[in-house]
Backbone as ProteinMPNN parsed JSONL, in Angstrom:
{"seq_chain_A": "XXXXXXXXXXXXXXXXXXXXXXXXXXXXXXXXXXXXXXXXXXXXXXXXXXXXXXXXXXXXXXXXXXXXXXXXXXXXXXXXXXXXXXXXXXX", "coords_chain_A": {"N_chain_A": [[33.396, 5.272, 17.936], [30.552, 4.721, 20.051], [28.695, 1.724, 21.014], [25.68, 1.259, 19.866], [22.801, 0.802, 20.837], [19.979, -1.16, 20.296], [16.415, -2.398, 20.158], [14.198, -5.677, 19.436], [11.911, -4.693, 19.198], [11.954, -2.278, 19.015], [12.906, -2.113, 16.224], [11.51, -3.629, 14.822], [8.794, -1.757, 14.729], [10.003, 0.976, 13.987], [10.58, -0.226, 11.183], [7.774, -0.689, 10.543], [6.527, 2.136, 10.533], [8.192, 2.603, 8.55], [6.537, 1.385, 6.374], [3.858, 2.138, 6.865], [4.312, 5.105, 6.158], [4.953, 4.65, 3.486], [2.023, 3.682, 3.063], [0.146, 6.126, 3.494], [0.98, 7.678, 1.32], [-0.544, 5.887, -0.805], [-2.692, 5.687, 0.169], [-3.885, 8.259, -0.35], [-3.793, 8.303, -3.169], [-5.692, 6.69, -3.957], [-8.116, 7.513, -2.621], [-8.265, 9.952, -3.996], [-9.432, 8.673, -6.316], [-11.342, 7.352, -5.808], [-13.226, 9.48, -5.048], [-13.171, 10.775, -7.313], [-14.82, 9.106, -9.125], [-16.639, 8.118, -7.354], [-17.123, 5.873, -5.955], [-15.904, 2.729, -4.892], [-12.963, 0.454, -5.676], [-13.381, -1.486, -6.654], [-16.308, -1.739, -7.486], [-16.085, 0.299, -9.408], [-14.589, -0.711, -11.395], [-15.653, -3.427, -12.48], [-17.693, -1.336, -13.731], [-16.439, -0.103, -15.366], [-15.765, -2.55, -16.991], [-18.357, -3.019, -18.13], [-18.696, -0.762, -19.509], [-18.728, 1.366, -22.17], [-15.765, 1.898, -24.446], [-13.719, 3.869, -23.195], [-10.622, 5.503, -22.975], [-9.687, 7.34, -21.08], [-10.882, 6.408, -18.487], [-10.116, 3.761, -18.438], [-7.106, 3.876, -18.595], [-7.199, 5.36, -15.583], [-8.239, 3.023, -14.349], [-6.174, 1.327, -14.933], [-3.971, 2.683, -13.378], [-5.051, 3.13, -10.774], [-5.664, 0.41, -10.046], [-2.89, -1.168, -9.528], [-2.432, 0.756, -7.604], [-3.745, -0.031, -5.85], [-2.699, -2.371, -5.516], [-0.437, -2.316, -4.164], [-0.906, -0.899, -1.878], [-1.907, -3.273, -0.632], [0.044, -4.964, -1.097], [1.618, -3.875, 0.747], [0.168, -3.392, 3.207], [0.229, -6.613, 3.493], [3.228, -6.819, 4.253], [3.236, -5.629, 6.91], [2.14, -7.304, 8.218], [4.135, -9.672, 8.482], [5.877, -8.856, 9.598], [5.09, -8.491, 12.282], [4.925, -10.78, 12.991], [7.085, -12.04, 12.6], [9.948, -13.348, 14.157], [12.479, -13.633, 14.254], [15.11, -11.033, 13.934], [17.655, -10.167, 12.068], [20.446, -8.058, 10.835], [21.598, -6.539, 8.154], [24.466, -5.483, 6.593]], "CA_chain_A": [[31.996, 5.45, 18.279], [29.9, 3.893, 21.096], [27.626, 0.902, 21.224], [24.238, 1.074, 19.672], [21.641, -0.864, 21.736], [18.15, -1.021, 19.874], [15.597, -3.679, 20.838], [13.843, -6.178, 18.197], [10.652, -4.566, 18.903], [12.087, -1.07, 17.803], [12.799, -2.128, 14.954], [9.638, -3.98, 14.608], [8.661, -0.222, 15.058], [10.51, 1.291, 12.783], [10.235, -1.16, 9.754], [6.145, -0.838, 10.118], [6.518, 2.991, 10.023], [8.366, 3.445, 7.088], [5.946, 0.828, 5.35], [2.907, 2.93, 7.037], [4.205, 6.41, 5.343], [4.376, 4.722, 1.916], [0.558, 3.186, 2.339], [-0.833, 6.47, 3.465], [0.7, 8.302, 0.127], [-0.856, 5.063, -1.784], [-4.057, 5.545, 0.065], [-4.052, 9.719, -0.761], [-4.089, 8.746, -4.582], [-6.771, 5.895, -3.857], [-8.81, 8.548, -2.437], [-8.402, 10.541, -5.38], [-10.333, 7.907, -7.383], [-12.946, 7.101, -5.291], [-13.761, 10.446, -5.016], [-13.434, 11.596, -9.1], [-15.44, 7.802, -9.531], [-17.565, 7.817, -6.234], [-17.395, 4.279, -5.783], [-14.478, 1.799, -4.49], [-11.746, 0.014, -7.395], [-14.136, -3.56, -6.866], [-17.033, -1.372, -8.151], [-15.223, 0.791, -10.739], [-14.032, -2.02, -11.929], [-17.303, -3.644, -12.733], [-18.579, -0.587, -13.98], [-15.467, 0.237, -16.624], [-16.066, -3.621, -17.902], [-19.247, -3.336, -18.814], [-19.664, 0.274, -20.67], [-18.45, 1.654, -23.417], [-14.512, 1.858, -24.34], [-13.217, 5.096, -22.818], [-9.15, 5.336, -22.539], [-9.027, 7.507, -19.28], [-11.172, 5.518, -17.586], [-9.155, 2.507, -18.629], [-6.24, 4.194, -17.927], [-7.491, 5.099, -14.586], [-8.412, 2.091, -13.744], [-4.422, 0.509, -14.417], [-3.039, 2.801, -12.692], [-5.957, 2.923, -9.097], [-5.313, -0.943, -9.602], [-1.281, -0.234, -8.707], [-2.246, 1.777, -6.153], [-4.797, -1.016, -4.455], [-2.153, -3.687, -5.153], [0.757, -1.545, -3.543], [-1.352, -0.596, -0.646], [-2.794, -4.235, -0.309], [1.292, -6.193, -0.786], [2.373, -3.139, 2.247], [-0.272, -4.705, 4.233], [1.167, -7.844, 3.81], [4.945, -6.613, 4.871], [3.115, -5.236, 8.159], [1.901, -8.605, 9.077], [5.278, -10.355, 8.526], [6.918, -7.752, 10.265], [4.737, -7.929, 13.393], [5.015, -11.925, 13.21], [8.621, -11.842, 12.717], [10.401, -14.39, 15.61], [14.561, -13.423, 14.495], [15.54, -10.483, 13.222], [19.416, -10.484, 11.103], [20.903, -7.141, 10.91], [22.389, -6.644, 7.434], [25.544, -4.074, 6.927]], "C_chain_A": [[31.565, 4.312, 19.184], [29.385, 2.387, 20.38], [26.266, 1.203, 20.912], [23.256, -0.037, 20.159], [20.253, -0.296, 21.325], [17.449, -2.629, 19.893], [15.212, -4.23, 19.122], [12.301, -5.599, 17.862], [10.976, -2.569, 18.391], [12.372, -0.963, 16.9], [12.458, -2.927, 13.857], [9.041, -2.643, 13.911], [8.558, 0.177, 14.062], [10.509, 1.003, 11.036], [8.506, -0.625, 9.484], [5.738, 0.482, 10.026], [6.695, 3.491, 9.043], [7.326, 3.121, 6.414], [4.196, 1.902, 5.321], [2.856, 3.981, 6.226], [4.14, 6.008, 3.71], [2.688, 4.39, 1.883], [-0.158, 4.952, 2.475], [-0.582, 7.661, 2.134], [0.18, 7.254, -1.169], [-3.004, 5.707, -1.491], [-4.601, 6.778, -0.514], [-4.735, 9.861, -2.553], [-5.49, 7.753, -4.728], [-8.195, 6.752, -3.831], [-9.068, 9.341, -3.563], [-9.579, 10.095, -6.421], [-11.404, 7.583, -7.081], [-13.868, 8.378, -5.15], [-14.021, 10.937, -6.287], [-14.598, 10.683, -9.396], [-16.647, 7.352, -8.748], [-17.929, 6.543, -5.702], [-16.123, 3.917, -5.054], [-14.058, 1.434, -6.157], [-12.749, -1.207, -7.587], [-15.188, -2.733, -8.243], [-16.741, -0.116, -9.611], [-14.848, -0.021, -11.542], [-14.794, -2.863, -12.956], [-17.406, -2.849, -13.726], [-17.911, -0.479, -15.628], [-15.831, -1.384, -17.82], [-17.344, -3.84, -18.776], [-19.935, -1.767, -19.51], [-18.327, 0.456, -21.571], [-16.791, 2.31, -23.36], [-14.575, 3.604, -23.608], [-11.873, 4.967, -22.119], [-9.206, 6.176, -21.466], [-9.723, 6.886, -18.422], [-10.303, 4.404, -17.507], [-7.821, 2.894, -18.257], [-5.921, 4.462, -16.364], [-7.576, 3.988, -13.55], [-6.654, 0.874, -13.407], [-3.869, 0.96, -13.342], [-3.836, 3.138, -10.678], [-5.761, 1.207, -8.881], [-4.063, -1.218, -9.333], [-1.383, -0.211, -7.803], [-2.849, 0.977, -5.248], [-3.065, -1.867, -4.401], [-1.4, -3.663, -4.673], [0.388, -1.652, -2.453], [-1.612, -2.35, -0.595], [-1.335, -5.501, 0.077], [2.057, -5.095, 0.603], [1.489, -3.775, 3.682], [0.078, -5.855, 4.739], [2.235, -7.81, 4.709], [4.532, -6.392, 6.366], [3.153, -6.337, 8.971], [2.921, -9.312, 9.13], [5.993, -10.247, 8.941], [6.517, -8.249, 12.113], [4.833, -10.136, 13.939], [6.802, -12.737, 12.605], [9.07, -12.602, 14.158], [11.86, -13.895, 15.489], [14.28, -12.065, 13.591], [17.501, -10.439, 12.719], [19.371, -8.723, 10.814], [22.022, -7.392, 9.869], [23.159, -5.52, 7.164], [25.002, -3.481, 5.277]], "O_chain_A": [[32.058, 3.185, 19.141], [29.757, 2.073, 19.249], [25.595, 1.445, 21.916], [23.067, -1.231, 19.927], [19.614, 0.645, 21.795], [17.994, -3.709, 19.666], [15.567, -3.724, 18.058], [11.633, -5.811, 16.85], [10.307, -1.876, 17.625], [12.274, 0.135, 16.352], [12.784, -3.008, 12.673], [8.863, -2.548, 12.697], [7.641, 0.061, 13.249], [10.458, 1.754, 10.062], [8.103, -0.243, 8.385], [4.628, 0.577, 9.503], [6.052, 4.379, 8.484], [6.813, 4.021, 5.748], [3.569, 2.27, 4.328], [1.848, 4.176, 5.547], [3.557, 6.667, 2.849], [2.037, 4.733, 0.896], [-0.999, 5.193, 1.609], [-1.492, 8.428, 1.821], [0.382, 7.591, -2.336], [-3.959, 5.955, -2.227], [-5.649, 6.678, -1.152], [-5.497, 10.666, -3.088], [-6.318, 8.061, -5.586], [-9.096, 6.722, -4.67], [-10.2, 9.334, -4.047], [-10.349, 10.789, -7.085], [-12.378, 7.488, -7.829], [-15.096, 8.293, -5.141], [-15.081, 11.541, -6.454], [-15.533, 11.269, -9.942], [-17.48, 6.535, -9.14], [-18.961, 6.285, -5.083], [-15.36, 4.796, -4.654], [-14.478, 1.816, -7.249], [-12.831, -1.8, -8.662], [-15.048, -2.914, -9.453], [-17.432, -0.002, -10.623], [-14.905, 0.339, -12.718], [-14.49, -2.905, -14.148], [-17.249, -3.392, -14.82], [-18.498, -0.662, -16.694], [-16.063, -1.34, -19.028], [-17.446, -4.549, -19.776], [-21.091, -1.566, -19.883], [-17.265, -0.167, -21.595], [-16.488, 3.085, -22.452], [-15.583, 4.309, -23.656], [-11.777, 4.489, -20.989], [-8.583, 5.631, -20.554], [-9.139, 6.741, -17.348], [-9.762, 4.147, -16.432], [-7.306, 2.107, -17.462], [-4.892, 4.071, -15.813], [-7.183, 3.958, -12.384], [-6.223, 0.172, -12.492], [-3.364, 0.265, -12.46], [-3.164, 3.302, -9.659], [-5.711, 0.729, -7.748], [-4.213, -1.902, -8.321], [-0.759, -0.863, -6.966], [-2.654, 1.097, -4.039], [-2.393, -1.908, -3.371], [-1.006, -4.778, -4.331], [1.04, -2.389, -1.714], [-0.477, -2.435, -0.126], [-1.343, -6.419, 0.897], [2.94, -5.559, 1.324], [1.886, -4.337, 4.702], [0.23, -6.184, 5.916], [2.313, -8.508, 5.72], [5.308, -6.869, 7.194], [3.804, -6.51, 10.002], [2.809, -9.948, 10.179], [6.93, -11.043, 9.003], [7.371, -8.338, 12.995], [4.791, -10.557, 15.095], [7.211, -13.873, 12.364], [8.448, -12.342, 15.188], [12.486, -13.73, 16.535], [13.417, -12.015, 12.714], [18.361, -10.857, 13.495], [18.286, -8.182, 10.599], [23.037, -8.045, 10.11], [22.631, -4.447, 7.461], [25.429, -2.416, 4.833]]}, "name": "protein", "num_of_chains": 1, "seq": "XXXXXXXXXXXXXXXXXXXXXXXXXXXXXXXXXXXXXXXXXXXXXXXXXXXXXXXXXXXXXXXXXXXXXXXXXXXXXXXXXXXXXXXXXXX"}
């Protein structure tokens, strides 16, 4: 087989796509909650602390806080990606 010639910025590219398709099935279930809850996770959040016990809310709330902190450490990877100086090519 040939020679593969790919640049550092395609797979810049590439890396910040895959990480893109996992945030926007993080943000799909995010959505979910803001919409059943009508609020954001800050103010849900809030809201669950100060009423009265209820396990699917509380449950809710573990698993929409997941889903922020997933979406929020893929953010991260983007920026590290796009400020990236060497890339290493592991087999």
């Amino acid at each position: 087989m040939g020679i593969l010639e790919v640049s550092k910025s395609e797979i810049k590219e590439y890396q910040k796509l895959k990480i893109i398709s996992e945030m926007v099935l993080l943000k799909e279930h995010i959505k979910l909650f803001e919409q059943k809850y009508g609020c954001n996770f800050e103010e849900f959040e809030g809201r669950i602390k100060q009423a009265a016990e209820d396990f699917e809310s509380w449950d809710d709330c573990l698993e929409w806080k997941a889903y922020q902190r997933s979406f929020e450490e893929l953010k991260k990877k983007i920026g590290e990606i796009e400020r990236a100086k060497d890339i290493r090519i592991a087999e």
